[in-house]
Structures are given as structure tokens and as C-alpha cells.
ZAKELO-926352 format. One record per residue (C-alpha): residue number from 1; residue in three letters; x, y, z. Coordinates in pm, 1 decimal. Layout:
- num,residu,east,north,up
- NUM,ALA,X,Y,Z
...
# end
This chain:
- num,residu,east,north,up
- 1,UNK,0.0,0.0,0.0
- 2,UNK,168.6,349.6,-135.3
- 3,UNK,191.9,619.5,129.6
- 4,UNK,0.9,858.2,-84.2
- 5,UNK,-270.9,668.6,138.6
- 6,UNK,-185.7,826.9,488.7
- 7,UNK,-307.8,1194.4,439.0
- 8,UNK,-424.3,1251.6,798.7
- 9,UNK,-169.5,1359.6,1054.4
- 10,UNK,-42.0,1124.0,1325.2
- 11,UNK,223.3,1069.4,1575.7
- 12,UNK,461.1,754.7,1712.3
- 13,UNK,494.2,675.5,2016.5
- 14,UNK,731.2,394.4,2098.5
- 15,UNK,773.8,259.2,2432.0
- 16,UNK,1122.8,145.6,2472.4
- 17,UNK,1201.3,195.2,2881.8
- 18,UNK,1154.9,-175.7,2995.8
- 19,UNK,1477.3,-357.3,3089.5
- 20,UNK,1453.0,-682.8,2958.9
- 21,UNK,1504.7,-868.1,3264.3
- 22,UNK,1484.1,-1245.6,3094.6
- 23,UNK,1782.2,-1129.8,2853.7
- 24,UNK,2137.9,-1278.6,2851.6
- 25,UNK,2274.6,-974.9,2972.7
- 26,UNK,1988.5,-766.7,3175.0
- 27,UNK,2228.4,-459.9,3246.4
- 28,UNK,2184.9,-411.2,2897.3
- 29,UNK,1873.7,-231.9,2726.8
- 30,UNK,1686.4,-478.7,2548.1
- 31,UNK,1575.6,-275.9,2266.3
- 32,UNK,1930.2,-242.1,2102.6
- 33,UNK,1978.8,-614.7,2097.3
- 34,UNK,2008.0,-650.0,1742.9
- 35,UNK,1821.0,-847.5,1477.9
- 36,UNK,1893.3,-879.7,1081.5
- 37,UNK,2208.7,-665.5,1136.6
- 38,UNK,2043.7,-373.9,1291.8
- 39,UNK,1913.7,-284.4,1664.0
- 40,UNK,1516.6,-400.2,1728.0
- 41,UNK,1461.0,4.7,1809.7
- 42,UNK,1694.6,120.8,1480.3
- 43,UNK,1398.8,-88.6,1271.0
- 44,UNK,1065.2,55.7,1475.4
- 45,UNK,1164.8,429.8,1417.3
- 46,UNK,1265.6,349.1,1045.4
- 47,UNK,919.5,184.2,994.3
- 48,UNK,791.8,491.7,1198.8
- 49,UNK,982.2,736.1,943.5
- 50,UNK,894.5,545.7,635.4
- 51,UNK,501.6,595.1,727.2
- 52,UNK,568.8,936.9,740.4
- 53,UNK,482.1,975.3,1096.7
- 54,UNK,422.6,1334.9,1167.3
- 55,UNK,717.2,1306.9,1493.2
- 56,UNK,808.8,996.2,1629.5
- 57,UNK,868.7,1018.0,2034.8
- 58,UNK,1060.5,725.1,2196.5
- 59,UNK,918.1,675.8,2601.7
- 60,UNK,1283.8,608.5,2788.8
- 61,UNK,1357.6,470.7,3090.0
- 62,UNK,1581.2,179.9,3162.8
- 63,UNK,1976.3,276.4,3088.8
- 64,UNK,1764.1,583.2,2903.4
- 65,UNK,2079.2,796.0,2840.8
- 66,UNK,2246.4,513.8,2641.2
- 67,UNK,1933.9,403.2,2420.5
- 68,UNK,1900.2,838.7,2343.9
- 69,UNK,2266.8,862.9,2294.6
- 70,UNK,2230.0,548.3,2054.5
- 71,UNK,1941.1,687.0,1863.3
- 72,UNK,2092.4,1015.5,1791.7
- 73,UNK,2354.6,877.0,1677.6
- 74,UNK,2170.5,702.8,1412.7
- 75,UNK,1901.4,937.2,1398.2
- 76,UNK,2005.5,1338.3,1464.8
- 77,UNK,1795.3,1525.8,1600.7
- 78,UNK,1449.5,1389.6,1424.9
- 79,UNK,1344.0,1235.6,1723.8
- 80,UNK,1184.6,1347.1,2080.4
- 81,UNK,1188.6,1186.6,2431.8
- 82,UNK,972.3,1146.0,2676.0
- 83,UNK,1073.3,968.1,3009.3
- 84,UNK,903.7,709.6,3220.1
- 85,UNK,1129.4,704.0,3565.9
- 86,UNK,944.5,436.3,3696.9
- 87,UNK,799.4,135.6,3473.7
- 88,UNK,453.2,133.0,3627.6
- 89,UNK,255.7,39.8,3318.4
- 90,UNK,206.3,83.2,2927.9
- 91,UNK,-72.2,325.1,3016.4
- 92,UNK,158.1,481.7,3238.6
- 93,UNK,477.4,481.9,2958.8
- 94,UNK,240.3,638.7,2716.2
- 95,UNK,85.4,890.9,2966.1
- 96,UNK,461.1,1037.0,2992.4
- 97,UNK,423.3,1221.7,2656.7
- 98,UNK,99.5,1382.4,2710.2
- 99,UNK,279.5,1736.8,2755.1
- 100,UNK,489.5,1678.3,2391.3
- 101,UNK,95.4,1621.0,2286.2
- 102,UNK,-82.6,1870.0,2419.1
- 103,UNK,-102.8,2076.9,2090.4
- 104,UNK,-141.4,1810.8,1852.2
- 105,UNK,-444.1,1709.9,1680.6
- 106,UNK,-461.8,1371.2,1511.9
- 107,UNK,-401.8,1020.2,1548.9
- 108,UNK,-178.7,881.7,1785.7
- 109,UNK,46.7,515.4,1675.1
- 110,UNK,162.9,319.5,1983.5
- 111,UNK,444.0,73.5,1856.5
- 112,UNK,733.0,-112.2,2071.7
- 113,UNK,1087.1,-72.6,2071.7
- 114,UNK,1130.4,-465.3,2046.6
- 115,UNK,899.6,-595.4,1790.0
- 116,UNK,1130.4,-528.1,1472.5
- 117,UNK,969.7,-740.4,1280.4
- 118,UNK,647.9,-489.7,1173.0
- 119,UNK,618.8,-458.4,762.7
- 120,UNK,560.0,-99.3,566.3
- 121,UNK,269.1,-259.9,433.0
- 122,UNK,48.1,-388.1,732.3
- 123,UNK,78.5,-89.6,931.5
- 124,UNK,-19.7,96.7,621.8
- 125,UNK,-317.8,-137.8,575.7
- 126,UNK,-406.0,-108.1,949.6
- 127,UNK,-366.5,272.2,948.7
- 128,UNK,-608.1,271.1,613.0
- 129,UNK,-853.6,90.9,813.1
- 130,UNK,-811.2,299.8,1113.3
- 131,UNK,-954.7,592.9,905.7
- 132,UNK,-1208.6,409.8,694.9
- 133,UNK,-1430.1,287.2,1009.2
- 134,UNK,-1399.0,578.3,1195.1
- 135,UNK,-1313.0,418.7,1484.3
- 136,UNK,-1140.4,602.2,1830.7
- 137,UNK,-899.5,347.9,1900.5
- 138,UNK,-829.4,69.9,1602.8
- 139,UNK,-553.4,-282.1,1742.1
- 140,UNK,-304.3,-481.5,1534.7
- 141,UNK,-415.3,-859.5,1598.8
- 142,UNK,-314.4,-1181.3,1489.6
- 143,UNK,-439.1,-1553.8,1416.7
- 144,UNK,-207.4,-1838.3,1626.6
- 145,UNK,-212.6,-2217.3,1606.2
- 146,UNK,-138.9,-2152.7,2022.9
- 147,UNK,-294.5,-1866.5,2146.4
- 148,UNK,-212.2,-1964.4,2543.8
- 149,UNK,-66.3,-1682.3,2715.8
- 150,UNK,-185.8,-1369.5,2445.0
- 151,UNK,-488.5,-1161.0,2556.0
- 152,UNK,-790.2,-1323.0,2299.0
- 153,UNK,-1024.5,-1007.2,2088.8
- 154,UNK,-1413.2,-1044.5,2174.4
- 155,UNK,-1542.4,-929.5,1874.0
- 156,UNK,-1910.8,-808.9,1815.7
- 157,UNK,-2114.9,-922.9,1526.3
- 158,UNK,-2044.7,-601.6,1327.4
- 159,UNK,-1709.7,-708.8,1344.9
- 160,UNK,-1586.9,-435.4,1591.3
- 161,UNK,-1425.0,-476.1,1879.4
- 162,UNK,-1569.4,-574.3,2262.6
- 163,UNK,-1324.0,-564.8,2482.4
- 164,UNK,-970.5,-823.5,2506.7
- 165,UNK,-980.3,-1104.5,2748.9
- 166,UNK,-655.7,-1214.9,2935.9
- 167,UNK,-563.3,-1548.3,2922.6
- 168,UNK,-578.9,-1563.5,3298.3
- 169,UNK,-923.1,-1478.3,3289.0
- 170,UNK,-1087.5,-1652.3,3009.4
- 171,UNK,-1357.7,-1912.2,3044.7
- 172,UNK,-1311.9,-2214.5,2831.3
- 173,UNK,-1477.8,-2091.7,2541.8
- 174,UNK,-1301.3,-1744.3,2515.8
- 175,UNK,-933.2,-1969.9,2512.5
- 176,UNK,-1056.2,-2132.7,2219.3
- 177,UNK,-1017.5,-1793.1,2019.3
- 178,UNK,-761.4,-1770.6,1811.4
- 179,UNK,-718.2,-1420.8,1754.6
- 180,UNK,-482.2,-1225.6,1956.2
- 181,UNK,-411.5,-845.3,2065.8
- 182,UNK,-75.4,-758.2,1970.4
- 183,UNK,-31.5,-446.4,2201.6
- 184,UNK,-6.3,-206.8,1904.1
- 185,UNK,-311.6,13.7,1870.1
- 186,UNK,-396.2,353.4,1671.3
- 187,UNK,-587.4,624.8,1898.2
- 188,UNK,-757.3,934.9,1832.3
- 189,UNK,-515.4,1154.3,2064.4
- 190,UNK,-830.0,1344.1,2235.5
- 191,UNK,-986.8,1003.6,2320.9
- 192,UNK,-669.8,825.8,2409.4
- 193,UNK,-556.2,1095.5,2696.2
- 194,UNK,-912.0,1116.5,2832.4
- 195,UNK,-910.3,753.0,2891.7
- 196,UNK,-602.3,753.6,3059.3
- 197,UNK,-676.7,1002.6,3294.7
- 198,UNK,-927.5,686.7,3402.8
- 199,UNK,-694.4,417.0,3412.7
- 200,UNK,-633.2,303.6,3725.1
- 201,UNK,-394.1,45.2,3881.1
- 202,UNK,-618.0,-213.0,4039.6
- 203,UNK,-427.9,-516.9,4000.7
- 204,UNK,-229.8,-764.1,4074.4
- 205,UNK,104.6,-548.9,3971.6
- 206,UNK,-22.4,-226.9,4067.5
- 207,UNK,89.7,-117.0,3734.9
- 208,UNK,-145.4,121.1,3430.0
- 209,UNK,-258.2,-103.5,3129.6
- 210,UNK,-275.0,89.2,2785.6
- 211,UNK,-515.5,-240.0,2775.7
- 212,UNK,-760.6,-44.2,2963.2
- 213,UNK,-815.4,239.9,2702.3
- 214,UNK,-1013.4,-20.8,2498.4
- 215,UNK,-1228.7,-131.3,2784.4
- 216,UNK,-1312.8,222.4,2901.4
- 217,UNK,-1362.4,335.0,2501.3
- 218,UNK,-1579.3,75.9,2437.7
- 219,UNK,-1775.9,92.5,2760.6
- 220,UNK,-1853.4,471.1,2658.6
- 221,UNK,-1959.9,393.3,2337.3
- 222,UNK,-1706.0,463.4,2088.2
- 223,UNK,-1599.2,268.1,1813.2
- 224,UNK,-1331.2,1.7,1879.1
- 225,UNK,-1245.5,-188.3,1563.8
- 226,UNK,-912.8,-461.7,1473.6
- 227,UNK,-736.7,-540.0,1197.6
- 228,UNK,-544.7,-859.0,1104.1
- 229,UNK,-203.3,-912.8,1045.7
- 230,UNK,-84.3,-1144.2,805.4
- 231,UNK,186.8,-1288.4,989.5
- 232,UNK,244.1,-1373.7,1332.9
- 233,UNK,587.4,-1285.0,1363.8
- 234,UNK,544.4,-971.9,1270.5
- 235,UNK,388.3,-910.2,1613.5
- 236,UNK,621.4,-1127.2,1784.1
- 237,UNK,746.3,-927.7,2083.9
- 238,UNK,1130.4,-1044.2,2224.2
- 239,UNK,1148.8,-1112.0,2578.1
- 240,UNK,1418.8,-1339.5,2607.3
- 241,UNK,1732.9,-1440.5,2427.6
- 242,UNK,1538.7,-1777.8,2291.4
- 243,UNK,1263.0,-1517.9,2139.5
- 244,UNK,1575.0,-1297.8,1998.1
- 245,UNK,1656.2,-1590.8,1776.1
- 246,UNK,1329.3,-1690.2,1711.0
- 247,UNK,1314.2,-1318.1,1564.5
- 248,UNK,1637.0,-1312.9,1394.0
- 249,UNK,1569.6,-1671.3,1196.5
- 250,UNK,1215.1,-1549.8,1064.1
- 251,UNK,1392.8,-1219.7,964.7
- 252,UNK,1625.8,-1448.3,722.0
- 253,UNK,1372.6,-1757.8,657.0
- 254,UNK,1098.0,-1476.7,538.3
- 255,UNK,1373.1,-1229.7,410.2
- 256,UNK,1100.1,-1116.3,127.5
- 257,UNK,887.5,-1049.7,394.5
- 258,UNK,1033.0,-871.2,649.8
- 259,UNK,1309.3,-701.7,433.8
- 260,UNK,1324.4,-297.7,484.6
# end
């Protein structure tokens, strides 16, 4: 899908402060482990830059002065930071740049600093789609053979989306969906900061769940729709030096596919 597609104004966030805690080395930011040659943040803002994204703002946290110093090194000065002190949430990651926000008026992209794998032409599709329905807050799903672990989309008739259903809490019937939220989601910016001003940390981490902006959008009546990607590992998030080279093999068995 050409470019000449995206006429409406949006922003990137990425969130990119966790510290990878179930990686080889933990002491170093997880983000610039590298896959297909590169670091997994290096591909997310070049995807982010490619789409034409308005400003792309990285959330910092973990080791933050060596992930900024990396990406202006690579990057100049097209980027802006926003930092998250204490990793209390995606809501709360993403809440960090509502001052860099406050006088923008569009759509907002939430992507991750370690899910390199993302293709030009889904997010272009999903972004399309994000427009077309009208919706307030649109998410990047996926279809898996094993969907134990992933939060499963309740979808209404019309197709749009319900609400997501952790695995934890599913009934039987819910775990036999095999459609899956991927975490990355396209907000109206008005809608997106007045649900977070709602989000609250009741549970078991005490921690803010960007999550929770679909509930509370969907419980107020706005428009919640999903769009399918076409591959799973596109989505793939790396936690851990196994899912690293999970990431790195798909980059090179699906080179067509994932290639920049």
C-alpha cells in the first residue's frame, strides 16, 4: 500500500524503557539487541519514518541515556523523548508524553521498541482501516495455532471490537479464540488521553494497562475496531534471548517479507 494513502496527521509513540530482565545480559537495554544486522529500536523508528509519521517520540527509561545517545547517533535530532522514571505500566509509559501532545491534533500510533519485525505494508493497511471505520482506538491482531498466554479479541457481530480477554481470565470458550491483541493500537489523541486520565492500577502489579483504554472506550460507546495481520511474527514481541533468535531466523527464513 503506497503512502500517498496516509493523508491525515499522526504521531509515534514507541515505548522502549523496559529492561529486559529475561535477557542474557539484563544490564543491557533490550531494545538495542540487534536483529537482521540492525538494533530491534533502529527498525521501529525506520518503519515509523517510512510511514511518514508526523514526529516519532521514543518513552525512555531503563539505561535511558544510552538508548538516546544510541538513537541520535543514528538518527540526529528527528526524534523526541519522553521519560518514564518508573515502569509502572504501558498506560503509564504512554501517559509520559501527554505534555509533547498537548497541541497536537490527530491520530496517535503506539508501537514497541522490540517488535522489529512490523512490515511498511500492514501498518499501512491497518492505518487505512483505522480511518475508513472511523473508529477512536483501532488494534493490530493476529491468528495463532497456540494462542495460550496472548490476551484473545471479543469481537461483536459487526465485526468491531468488545473488549480483550486475558488469558488468565478466560472461560473455556473465550481460550478457544484464536485471535490475539498484539499491544499495538492507533488512537484518536483526544480520546486516548481522556481515557487515561481513568486508568487506574487495580491489580495484581499495581501497574497502568494501555489495555484499559479499549475497555473504558468501548464501555462509553465509541468505536473500537481490529485489523489482522498477516503474519504472526510480525507481532512477535522479544522477551528473552530464545525469542531474539526466534526473531532473527524469521527475519532471514521470510527475508522477502520482512526485508526494509
Amino acid at each position: 500500500m503506497d503512502t500517498d494513502l496516509i493523508t491525515r496527521p499522526f504521531v509515534t509513540v514507541i515505548l522502549a524503557a523496559g529492561k529486559g530482565k529475561r535477557m542474557l545480559n539484563p544490564d543491557f537495554p533490550k531494545v538495542m539487541y540487534r536483529v537482521n544486522g540492525k538494533s530491534m529500536i533502529d527498525h521501529v523508528v525506520e518503519l515509523s519514518q517510512q510511514l511518514r509519521s508526523k514526529s516519532v517520540i521514543v518513552v525512555v527509561g531503563f539505561k535511558r541515556e544510552v538508548v538516546m545517545e544510541h538513537l541520535r547517533q543514528d538518527f540526529g535530532a528527528s526524534l523526541e523523548f519522553a521519560v518514564q522514571a518508573e515502569q509502572l505500566g504501558t498506560g503509564h509509559a504512554v501517559f509520559q508524553t501527554e505534555d509533547l501532545l498537548k497541541n497536537f491534533e490527530g491520530d496517535v500510533l503506539l508501537l514497541y521498541g522490540d517488535t522489529p519485525l512490523l512490515t511498511f505494508d500492514t501498518m499501512t493497511n491497518f492505518m487505512h482501516q483505522h480511518w475508513q471505520t472511523g473508529a477512536a482506538l483501532t488494534v493490530l491482531t493476529a491468528k495463532v495455532d497456540d494462542p495460550t498466554g496472548y490476551g484473545r479479541i471479543i469481537r461483536l457481530p459487526d465485526g468491531s471490537v468488545d473488549r480483550i480477554v486475558e488469558d488468565r481470565d478466560a472461560t473455556p470458550e473465550q481460550r478457544s479464540i484464536d485471535e490475539i491483541n498484539s499491544g499495538i493500537y492507533m488512537f484518536r489523541k483526544k480520546e486516548l488521553f481522556d481515557a487515561l486520565h481513568f486508568v487506574r492500577n487495580d491489580n495484581a502489579q499495581h501497574e497502568y494497562y494501555v489495555t484499559d483504554v479499549l475497555g473504558y472506550l468501548a464501555h462509553h460507546g465509541k468505536k473500537v475496531s481490529a485489523v489482522l495481520a498477516k503474519h504472526f511474527d510480525e507481532i512477535r514481541g522479544v522477551n528473552t534471548n530464545a525469542q531474539l533468535e526466534e526473531a532473527e531466523r524469521a527475519s532471514r527464513d521470510n527475508s522477502e517479507v520482512f526485508r526494509r
